[in-house]
N, C-alpha and C positions, 0 to 999 in steps of 0.2 A: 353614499350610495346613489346620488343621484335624485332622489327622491323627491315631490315637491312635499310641502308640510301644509297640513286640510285645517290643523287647527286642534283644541279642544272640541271632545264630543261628550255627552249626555247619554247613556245607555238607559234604554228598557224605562224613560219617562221615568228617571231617578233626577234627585238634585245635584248629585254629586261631578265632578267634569273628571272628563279621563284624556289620557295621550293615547292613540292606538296606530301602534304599526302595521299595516299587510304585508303579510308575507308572498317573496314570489311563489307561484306554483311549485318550481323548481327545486322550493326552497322547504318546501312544508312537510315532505316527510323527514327531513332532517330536525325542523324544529319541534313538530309533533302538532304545529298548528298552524290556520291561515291566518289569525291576526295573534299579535301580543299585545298586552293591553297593560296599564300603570296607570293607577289612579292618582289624582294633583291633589287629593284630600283636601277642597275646597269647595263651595256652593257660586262661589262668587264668579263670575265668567271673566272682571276685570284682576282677578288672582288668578284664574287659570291660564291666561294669557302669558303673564309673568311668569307661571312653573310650566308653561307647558317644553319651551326647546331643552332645558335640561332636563327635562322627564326624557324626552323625545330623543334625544342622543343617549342616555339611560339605555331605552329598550334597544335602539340601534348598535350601541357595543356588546350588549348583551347579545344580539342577534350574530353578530359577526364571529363572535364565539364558537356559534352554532354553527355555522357557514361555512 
């Protein structure tokens, strides 16, 4: 899609790291939302690292689905 990739992120000053896609505008009534979010079920930010681009293709085909 073009996208660039921000990384693993930390919600709401949790330990836990996530992948999170935004969605386009264009895009959000169809998916029902502006971000998707998947969690890398790890604390470790050098294990998030590692699961984040298959998380992140994860929510990406999943999105396209929608799209």
């Amino acid at each position: 899609m073009g996208r660039r990739l921000k990384g693993p992120v930390q919600l709401h000053g949790g330990d836990t790291w996530y992948a999170r896609l935004w969605v386009p505008e264009k895009d959000r009534k169809t998916a029902g939302k502006g971000t998707l979010i998947r969690s890398l079920k790890t604390t470790s930010y050098s294990e998030a690292l590692q699961r984040y681009g298959a998380a992140y293709a994860e929510i990406e085909g999943g999105f396209r689905g929608f799209a």
